[in-house]
ZAGU-327258 format. One record per residue: x, y, z of N, C-alpha, C in turn. Coordinates in steps of 0.02 Angstrom, whole numbers, plus 32768, in hexadecimal, padded with zeros to 4 digits. Layout:
BEGIN
XYZXYZXYZ;...
This chain:
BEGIN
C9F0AAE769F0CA25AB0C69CECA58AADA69B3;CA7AAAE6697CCA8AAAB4695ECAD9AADF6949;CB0EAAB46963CB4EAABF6959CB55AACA690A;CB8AAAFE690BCBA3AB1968BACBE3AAF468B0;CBF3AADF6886CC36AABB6870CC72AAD168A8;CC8BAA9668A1CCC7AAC068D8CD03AAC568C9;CD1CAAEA68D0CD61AB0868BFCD95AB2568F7;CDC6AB4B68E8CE07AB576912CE0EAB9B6910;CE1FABC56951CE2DAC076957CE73AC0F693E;CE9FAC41693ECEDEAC386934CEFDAC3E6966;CEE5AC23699DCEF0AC1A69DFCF0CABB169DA;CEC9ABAC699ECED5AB5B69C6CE9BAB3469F0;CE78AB5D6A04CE42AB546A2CCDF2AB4569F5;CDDFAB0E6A10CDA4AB0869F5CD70AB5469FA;CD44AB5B69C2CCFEAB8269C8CCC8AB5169D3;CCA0AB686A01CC55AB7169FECC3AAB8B69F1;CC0BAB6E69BECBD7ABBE6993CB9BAB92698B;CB76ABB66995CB2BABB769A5CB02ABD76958;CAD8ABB96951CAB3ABDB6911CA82ABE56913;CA6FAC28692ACA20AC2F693AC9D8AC346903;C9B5AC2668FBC987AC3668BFC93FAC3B68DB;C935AC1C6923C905AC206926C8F4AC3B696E;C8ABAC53697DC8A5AC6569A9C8AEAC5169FA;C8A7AC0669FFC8AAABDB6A2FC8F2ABE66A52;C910ABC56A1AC968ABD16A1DC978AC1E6A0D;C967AC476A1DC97DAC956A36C967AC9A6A6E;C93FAC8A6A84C921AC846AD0C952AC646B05;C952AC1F6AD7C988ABF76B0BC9CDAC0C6B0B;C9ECAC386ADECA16AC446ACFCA26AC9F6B17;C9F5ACB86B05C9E6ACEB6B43C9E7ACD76B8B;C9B3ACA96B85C9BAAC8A6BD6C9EFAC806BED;CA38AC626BB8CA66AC4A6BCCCAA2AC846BCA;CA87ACBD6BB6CAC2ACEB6BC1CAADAD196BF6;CA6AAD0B6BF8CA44AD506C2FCA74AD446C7C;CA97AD1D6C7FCAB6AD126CC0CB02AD2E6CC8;CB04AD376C94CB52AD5D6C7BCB63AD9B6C9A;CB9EAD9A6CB4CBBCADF76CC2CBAEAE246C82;CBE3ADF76C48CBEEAE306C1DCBE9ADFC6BE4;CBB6AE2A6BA5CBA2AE126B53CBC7AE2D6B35;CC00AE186B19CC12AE236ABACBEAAE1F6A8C;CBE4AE4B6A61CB9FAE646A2ECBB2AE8369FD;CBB0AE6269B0CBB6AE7E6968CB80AE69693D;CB8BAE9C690ECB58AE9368E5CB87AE8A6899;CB4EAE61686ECB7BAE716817CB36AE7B6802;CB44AEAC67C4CB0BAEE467A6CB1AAEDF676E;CADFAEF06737CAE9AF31670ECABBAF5E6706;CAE8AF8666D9CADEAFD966D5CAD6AFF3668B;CAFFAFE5665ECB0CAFF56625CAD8B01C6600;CA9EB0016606CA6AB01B65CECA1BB02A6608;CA36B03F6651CA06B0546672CA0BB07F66AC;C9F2B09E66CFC9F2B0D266F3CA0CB0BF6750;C9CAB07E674EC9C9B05A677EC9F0B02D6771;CA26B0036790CA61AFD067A9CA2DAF77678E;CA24AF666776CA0AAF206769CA35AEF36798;CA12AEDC67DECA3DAEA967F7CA4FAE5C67E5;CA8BAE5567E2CAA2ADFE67B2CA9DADCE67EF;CAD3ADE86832CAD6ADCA685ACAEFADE26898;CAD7ADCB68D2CAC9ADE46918CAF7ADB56934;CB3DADAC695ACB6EAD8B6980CB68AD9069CE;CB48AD7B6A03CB57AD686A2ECB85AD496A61;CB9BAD4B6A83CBF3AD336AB3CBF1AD426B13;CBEAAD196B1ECBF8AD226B6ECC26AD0E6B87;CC4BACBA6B4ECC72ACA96B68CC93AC6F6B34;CC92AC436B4ACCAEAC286AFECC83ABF76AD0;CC45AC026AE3CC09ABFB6A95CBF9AC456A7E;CC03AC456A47CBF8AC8F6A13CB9DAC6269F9;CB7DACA56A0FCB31AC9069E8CB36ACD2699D;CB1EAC866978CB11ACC46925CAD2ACBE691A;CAA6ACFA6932CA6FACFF6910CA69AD2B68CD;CA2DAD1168BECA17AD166876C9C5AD386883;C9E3AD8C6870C9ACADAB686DC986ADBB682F;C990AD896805C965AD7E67E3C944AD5667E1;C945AD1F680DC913ACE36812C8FDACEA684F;C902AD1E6871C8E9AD1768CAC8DFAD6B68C8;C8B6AD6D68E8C8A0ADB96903C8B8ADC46947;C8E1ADFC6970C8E2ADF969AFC8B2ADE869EF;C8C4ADC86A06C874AD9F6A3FC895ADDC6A7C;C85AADD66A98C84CADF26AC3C892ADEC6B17;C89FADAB6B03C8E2ADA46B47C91BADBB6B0F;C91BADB86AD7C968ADE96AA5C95BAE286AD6;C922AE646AC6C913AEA06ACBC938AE966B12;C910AE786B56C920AE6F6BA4C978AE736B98;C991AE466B75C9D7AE3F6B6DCA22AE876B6C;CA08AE946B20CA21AECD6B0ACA06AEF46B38;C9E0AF276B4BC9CFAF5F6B7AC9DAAF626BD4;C9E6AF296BDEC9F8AF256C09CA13AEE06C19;CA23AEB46C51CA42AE796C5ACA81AE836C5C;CAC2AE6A6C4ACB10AE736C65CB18AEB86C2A;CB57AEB06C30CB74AEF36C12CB84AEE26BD4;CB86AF056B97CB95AEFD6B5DCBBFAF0E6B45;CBEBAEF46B19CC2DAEEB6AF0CC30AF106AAF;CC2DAF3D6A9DCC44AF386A45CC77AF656A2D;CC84AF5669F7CCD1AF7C69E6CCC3AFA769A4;CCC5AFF769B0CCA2B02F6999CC5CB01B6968;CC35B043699DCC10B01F69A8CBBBB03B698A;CBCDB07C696CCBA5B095695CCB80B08A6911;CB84B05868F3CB6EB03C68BACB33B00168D8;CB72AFEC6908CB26AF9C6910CAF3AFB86943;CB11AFF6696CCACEB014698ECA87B012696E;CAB7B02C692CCA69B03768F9CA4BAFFD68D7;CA6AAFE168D2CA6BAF8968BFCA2EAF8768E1;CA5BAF74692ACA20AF54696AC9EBAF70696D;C9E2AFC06975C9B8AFE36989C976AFDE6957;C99BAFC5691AC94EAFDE68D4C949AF8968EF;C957AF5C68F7C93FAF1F690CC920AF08693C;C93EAF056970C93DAEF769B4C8FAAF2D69C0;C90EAF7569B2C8CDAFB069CBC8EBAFCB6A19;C913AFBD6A2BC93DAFCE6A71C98DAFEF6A69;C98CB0146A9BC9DEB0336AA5C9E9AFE36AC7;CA39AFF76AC8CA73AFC86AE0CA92AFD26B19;CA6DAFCE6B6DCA98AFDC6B98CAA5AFA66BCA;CAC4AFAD6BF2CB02AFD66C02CB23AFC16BCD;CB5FAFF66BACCB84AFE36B72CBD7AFF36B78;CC08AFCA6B5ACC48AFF86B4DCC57AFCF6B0A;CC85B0146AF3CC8FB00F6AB6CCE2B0016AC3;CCF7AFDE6AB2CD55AFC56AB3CD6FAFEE6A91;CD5CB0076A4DCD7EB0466A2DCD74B0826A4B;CD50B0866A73CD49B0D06A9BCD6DB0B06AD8;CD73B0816AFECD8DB0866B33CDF7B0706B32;CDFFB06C6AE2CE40B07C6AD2CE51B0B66ABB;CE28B0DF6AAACE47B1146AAECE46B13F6AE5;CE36B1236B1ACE46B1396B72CE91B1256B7B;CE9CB0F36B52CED0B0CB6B69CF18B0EA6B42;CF11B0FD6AFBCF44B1076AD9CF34B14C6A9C;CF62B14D6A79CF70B18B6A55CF4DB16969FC;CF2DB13E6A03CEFDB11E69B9CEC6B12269BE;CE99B14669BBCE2AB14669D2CE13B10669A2;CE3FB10B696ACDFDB0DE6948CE2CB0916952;CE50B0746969CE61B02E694ACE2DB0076953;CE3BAFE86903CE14AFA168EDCE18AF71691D;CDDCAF40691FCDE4AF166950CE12AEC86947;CE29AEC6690DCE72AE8D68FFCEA9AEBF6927;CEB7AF006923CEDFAF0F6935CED9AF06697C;CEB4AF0E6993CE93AF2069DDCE9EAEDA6A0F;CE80AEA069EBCE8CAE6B6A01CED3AE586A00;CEFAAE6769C6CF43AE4769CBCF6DAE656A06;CF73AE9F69FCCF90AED56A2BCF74AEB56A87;CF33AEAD6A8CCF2EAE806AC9CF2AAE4E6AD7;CF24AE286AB1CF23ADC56ABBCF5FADB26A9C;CF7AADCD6A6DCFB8ADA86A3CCFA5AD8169F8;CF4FAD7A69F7CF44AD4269C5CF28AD876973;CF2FAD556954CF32AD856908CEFFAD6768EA;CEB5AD7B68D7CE80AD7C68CBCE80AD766874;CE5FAD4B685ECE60AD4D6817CE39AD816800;CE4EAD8F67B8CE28ADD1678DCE08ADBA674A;CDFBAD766759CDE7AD716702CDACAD7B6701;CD6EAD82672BCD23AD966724CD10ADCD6745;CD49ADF9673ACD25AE506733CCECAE666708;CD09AE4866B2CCD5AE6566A0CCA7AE3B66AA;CC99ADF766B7CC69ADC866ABCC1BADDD66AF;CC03ADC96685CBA0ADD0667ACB91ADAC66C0;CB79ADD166D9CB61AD9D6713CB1EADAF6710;CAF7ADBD66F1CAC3AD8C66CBCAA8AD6366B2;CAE6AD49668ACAE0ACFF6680CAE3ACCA6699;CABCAC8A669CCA92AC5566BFCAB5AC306693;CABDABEB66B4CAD5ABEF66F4CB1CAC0A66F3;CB4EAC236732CB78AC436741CBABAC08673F;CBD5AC18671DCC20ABDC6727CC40ABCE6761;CC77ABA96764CC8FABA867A4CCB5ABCA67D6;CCC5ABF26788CCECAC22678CCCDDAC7167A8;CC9FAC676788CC79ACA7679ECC53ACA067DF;CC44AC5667F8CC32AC4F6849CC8BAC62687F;CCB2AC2B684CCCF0AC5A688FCCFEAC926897;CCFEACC16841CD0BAD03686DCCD5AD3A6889;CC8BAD1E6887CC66AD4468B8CC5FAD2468FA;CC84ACF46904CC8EACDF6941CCCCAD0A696D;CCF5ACF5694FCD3DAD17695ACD29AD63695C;CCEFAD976951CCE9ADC9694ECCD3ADDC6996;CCBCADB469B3CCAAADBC69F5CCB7AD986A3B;CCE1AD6F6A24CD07AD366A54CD46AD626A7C;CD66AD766A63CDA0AD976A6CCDA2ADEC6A92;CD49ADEE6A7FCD34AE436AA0CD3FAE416AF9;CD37AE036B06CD2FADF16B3FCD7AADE66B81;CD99ADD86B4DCDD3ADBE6B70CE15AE146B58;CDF9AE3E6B3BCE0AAE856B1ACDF9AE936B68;CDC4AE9C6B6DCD98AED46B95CDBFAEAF6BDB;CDBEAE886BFCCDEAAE7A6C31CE1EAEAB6C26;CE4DAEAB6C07CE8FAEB06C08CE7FAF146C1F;CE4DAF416BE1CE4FAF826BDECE2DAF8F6C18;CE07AF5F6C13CDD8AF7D6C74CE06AF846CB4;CE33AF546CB5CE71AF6F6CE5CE9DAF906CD5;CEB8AFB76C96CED0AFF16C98CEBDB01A6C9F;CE79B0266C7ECE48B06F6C90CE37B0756CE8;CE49B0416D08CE2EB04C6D55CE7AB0606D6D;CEABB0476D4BCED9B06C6D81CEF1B0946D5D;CECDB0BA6D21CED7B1076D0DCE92B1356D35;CE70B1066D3CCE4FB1326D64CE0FB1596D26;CE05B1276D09CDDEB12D6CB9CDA8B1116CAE;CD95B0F76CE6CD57B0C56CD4CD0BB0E76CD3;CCF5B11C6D02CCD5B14B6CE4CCD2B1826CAB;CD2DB1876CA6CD10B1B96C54CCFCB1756C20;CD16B1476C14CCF3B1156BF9CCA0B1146BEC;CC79B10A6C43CC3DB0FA6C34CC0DB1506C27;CC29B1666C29CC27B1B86C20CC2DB1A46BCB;CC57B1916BB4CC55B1C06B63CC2FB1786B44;CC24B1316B60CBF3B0F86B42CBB3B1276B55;CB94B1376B96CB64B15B6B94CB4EB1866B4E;CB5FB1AA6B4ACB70B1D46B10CB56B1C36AC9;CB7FB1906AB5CB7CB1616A68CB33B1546A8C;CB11B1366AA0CAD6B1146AB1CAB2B13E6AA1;CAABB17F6ACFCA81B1C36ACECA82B1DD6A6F;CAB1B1C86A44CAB3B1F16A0BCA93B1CA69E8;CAA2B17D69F9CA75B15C69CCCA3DB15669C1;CA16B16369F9C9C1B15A69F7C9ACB1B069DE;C9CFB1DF69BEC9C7B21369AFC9CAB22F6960;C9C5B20D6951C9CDB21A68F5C9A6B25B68C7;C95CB23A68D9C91DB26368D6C93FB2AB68DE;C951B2AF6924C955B2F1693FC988B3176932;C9BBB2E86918C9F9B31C68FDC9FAB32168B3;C9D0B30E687DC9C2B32C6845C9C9B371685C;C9B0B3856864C9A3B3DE6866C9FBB3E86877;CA34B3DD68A9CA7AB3D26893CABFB3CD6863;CA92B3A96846CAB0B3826806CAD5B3B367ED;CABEB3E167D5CAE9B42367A5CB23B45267DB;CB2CB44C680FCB67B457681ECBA6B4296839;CBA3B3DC67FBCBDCB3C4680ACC05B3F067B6;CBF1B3FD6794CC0EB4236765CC46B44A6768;CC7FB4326754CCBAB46A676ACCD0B496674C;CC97B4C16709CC99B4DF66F0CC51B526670D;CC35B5206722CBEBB545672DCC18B57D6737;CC57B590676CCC65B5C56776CC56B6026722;CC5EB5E266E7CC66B60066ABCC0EB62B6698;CBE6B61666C6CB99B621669DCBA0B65F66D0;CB63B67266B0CB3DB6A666D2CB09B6A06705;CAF8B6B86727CA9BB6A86751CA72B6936738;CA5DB6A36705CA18B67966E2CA27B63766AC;CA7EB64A6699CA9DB5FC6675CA92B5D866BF;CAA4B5E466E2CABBB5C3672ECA67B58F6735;CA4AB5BB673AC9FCB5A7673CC9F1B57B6718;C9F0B57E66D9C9E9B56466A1C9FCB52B66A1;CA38B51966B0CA59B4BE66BDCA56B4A566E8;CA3BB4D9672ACA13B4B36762C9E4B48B674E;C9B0B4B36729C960B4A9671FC978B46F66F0;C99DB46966BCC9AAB422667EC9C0B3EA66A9;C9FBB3F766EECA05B3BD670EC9F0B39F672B;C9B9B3B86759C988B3B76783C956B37E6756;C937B3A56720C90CB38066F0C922B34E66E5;C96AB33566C9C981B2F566A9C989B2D166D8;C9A6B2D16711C9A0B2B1673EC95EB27C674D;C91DB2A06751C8F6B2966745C8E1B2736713;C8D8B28166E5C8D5B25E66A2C8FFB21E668E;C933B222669BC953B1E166A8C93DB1A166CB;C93FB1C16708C91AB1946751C8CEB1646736;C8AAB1986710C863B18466EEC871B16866AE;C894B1656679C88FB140664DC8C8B108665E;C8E1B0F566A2C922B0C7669CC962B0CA667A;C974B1016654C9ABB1086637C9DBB133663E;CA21B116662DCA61B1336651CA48B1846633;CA70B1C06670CA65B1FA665CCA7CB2126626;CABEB1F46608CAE8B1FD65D3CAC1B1F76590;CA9CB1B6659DCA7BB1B6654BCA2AB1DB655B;CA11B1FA657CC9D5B2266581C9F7B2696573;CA29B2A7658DCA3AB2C9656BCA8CB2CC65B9;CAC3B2DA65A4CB01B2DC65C7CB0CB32765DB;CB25B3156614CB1DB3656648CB4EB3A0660F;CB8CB37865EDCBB0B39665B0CB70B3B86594;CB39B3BE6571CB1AB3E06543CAF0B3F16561;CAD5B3E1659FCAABB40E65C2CAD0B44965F1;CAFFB45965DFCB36B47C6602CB3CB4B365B3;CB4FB4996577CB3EB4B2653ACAF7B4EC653E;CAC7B4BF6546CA93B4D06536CA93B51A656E;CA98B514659BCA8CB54365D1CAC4B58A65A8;CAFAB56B65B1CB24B5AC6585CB05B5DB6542;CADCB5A06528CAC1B5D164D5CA7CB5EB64FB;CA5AB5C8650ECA1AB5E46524C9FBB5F864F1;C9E4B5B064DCC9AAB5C5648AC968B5D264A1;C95DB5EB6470C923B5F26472C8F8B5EC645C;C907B5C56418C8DCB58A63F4C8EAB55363DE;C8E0B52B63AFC8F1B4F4639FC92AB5026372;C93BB53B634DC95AB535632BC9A6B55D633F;C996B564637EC9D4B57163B7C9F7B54A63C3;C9CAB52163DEC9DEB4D363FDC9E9B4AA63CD;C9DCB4AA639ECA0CB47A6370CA49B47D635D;CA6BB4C96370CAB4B4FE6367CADDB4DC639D;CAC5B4C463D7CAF4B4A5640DCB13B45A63EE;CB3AB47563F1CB7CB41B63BBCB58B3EB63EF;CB4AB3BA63CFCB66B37563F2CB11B35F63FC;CAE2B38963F9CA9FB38A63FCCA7BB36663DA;CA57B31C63D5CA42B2FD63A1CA10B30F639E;C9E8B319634FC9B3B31A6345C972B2E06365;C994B2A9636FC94FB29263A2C952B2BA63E5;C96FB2C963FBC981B2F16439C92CB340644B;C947B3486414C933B38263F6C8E5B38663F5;C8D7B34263B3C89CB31C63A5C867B32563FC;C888B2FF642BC862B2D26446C85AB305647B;C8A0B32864A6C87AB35064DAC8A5B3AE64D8;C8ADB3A9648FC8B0B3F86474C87EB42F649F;C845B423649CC81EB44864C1C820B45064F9;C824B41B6524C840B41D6562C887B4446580;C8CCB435655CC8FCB4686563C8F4B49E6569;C8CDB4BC6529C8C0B502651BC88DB5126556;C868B4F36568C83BB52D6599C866B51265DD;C896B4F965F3C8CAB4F76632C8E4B5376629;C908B54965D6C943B57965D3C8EDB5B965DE;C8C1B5AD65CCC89FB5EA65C3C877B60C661E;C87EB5E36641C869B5D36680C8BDB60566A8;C8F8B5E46692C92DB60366B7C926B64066A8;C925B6576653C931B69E6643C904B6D56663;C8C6B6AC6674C88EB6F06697C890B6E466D0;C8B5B6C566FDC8C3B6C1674AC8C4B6FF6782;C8B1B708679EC8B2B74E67BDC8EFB74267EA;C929B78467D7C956B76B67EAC96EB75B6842;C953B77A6870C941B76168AFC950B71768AB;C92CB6E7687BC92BB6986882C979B695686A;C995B6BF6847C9CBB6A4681ECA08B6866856;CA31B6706845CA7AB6586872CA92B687685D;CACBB696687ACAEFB6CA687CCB32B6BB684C;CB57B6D96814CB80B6BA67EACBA6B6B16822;CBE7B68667F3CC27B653682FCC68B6766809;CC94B6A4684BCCC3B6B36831CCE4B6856800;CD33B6A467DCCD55B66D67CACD86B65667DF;CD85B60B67EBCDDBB5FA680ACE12B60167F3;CE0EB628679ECE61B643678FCE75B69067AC;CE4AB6AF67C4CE64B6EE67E4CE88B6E4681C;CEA9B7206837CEE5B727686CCEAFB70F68C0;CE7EB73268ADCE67B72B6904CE44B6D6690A;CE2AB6CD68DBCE11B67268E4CE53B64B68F5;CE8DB65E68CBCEB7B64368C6CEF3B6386907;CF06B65F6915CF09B67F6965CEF1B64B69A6;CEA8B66A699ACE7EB65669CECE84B5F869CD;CE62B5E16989CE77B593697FCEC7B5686993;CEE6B5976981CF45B57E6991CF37B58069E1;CF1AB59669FECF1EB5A36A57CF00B5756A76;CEBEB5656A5FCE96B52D6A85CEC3B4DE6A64;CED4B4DC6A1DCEEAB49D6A11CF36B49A6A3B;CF4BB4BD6A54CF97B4C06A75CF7FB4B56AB4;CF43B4BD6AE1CF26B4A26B10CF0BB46D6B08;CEECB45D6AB8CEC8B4046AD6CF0DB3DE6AD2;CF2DB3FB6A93CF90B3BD6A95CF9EB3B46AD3;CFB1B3EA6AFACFD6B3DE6B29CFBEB3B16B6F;CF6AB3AF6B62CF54B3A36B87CF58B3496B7D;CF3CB33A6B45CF51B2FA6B1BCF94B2D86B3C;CFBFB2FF6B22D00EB2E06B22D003B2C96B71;CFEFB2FD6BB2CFEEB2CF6BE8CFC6B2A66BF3;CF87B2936BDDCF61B26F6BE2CF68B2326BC3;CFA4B2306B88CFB3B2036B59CF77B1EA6B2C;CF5BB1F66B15CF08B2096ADCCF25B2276AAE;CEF7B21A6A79CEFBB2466A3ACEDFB2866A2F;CEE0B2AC6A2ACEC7B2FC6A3ECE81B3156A33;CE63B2DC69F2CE33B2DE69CFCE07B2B969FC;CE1AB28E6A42CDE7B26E6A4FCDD9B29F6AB3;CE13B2D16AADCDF8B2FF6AEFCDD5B3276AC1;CDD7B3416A75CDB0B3886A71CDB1B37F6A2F;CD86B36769ECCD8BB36E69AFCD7EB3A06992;CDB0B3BC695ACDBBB3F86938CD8DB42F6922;CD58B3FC6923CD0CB41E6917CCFBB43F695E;CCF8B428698ACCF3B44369CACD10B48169DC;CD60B46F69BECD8EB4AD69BDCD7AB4E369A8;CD65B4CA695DCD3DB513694DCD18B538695A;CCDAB4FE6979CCA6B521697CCCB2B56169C5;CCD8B54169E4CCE8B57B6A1DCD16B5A26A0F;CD2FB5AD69E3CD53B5E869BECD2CB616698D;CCFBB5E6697DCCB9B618695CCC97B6386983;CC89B61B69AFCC4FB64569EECC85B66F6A0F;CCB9B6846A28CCE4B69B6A2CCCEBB6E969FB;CCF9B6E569BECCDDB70E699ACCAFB72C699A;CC82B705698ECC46B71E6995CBFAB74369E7;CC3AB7356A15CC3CB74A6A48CC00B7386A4C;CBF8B6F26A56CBB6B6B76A7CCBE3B6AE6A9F;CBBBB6966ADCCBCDB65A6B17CBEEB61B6AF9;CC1DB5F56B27CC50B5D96B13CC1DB5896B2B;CC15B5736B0DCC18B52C6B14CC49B4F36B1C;CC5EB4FD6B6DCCA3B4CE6B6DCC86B4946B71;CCC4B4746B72CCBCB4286B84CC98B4036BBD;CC6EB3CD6BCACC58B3C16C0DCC74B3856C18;CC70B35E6C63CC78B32D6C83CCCAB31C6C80;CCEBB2F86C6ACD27B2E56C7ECD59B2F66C4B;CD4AB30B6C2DCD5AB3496BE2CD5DB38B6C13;CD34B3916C1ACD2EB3D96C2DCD48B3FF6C79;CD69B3AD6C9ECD90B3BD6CC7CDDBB3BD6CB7;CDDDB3AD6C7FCE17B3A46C5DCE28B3E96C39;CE02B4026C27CE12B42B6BF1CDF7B47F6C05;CDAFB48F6C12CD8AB4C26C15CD9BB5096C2C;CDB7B5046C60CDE9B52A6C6FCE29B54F6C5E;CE4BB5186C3ECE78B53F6C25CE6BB5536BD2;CE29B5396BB4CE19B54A6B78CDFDB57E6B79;CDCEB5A06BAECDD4B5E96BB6CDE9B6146BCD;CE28B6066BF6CE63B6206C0ECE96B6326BB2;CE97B6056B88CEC0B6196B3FCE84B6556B2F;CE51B63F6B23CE1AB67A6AEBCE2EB6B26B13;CE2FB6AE6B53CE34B6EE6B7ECE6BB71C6B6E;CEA0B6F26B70CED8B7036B57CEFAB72C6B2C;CEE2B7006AF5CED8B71A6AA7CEB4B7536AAC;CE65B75C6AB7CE41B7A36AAFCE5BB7D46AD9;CE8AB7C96B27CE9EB7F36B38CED4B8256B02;CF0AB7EF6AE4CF58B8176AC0CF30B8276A77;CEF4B8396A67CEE5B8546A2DCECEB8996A36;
């Protein structure tokens, strides 16, 4: 392994950086962390013009040599896989991008794992801070920003672009000290490995939540049962279709016009050309396909159908929603969290919909749900009693 130019943290402190390219030296490079408590772990990607994450570069950190591999000149060996899936504990800072990174590479989940942006928002009233912010706020040192956007694709990598994927994972380490002893004497260190559990479990699930996809929409309440159907069956598909031809979902067809499409419900080609924004290659290439999705929803027997979704501008959604969010606030404010990270709004609803719709309540589980569950159906209770 062969040292990368060397340069200065804004600490002052020399780097060590490691440049991996080949298989030998990823091996040796494993051997020498496999002894480690705890791995710092980033990835740099792109995305732009594909479905799947193209990995640029893989950062390594146990301690103060940062390894930069190059997964484009090295394939993961067999002690990487041993590494990542198991061996010390892993570092990364939100973390659900390079999951997928790793995972379409590597071919393995990432455990044991914590994510620093999830285990600060245990800590404070911000879920998402960036990790310059993250680091300054706990070390004091101020992280350069000039190779955000940088190609890190491009061969060879400057010096500039070795310090700051070094510096991307050097600093995770000496972070995670500091939050690991506040979360223990908050008494936080299992909702922690509780909600990293979690991110792990969603990531190796993609496949399976296509069929999902169409109720992050914060409009569906507006369709009907068989529209409802209808942008299931298109999201479901694109999903799909994306995944198989490699390309972002946006330029195969955008949930915006397959959300369109479900509202007009054509029924031929010359329907579907009436939805704005619809290009004729669109049309061209898998026209036929749309139309027999929309033609598949419309003859649905309605038994299969979902059931329409009240609306949240009426008095009783409205009501009912003001009651549970006045229980997750308050619950927040003592917990000192951001409200969105005990119970997100979508959540809110959805148990204000089933509520309505007089389904079973799907509360919250595990350390959420000792937090909250109770008195979130103690409000619905409430509410449906004074009506």
């Amino acid at each position: 392994m062969s040292p990368a130019p060397e340069s200065l943290a804004p600490d002052n402190r020399d780097l060590d950086i490691r440049w991996i390219d080949t298989p030998e030296d990823l091996d040796e490079a494993c051997k020498t962390l496999a002894g480690a408590d705890t791995l710092a772990l980033d990835t740099e990607f792109f995305r732009e013009s594909t479905f799947f994450p193209v990995p640029a570069l893989v950062q390594l950190c146990a301690g103060e040599t940062a390894y930069l591999v190059d997964p484009q000149a090295v394939a993961a060996t067999s002690a990487l896989k041993a590494l990542l899936s198991e061996g010390p504990l892993k570092l990364l800072h939100a973390s659900s991008e390079d999951l997928e990174v790793l995972g379409g590479w590597a071919g393995v989940s990432i455990w044991p794992l914590v994510d620093t942006q999830v285990a600060q928002s245990l800590l404070s009233e911000d879920p998402a801070m960036g990790y310059q912010r993250l680091v300054e706020q706990w070390t004091g040192h101020v992280l350069p920003k000039d190779e955000t956007r940088s190609d890190w694709l491009e061969r060879p990598l400057s010096d500039s672009q070795c310090r700051y994927a070094a510096l991307d994972v050097i600093y995770l380490l000496e972070v995670w000290q500091v939050q690991r002893a506040a979360l223990e004497v908050r008494g936080r260190l299992d909702w922690l490995e509780a909600d990293c559990a979690a991110i792990v479990g969603q990531a190796g699930r993609s496949i399976e939540a296509d069929g999902q996809w169409y109720l992050r929409h914060r409009q569906l309440w507006r369709l009907d049962r068989p529209q409802i159907e209808a942008y299931r069956r298109l999201t479901t598909w694109r999903e799909g279709e994306a995944r198989t031809r490699n390309l972002p979902r946006g330029w195969l067809v955008s949930d915006k016009l397959l959300y369109a499409i479900a509202e007009r419900m054509p029924k031929d080609r010359h329907g579907l050309a009436q939805v704005e924004g619809l290009k004729p290659g669109v049309i061209k290439r898998d026209g036929d396909t749309l139309l027999a999705l929309v033609r598949e929803a419309r003859h649905c027997d309605e038994s299969e159908l979902a059931e329409a979704l009240p609306s949240p501008l009426t008095g009783p959604f409205k009501k009912r929603f003001k009651a549970l969010k006045q229980v997750v606030t308050r619950q927040a404010e003592q917990l000192g969290i951001a409200p969105e990270v005990l119970m997100r709004r979508r959540d809110i609803e959805s148990l204000v919909t089933a509520n309505l719709l007089d389904r079973p309540l799907v509360l919250p589980n595990g350390w959420r749900g000792q937090c909250l569950s109770d008195d979130l159906a103690a409000a619905l209770n409430q509410v449906n009693v004074h009506e």
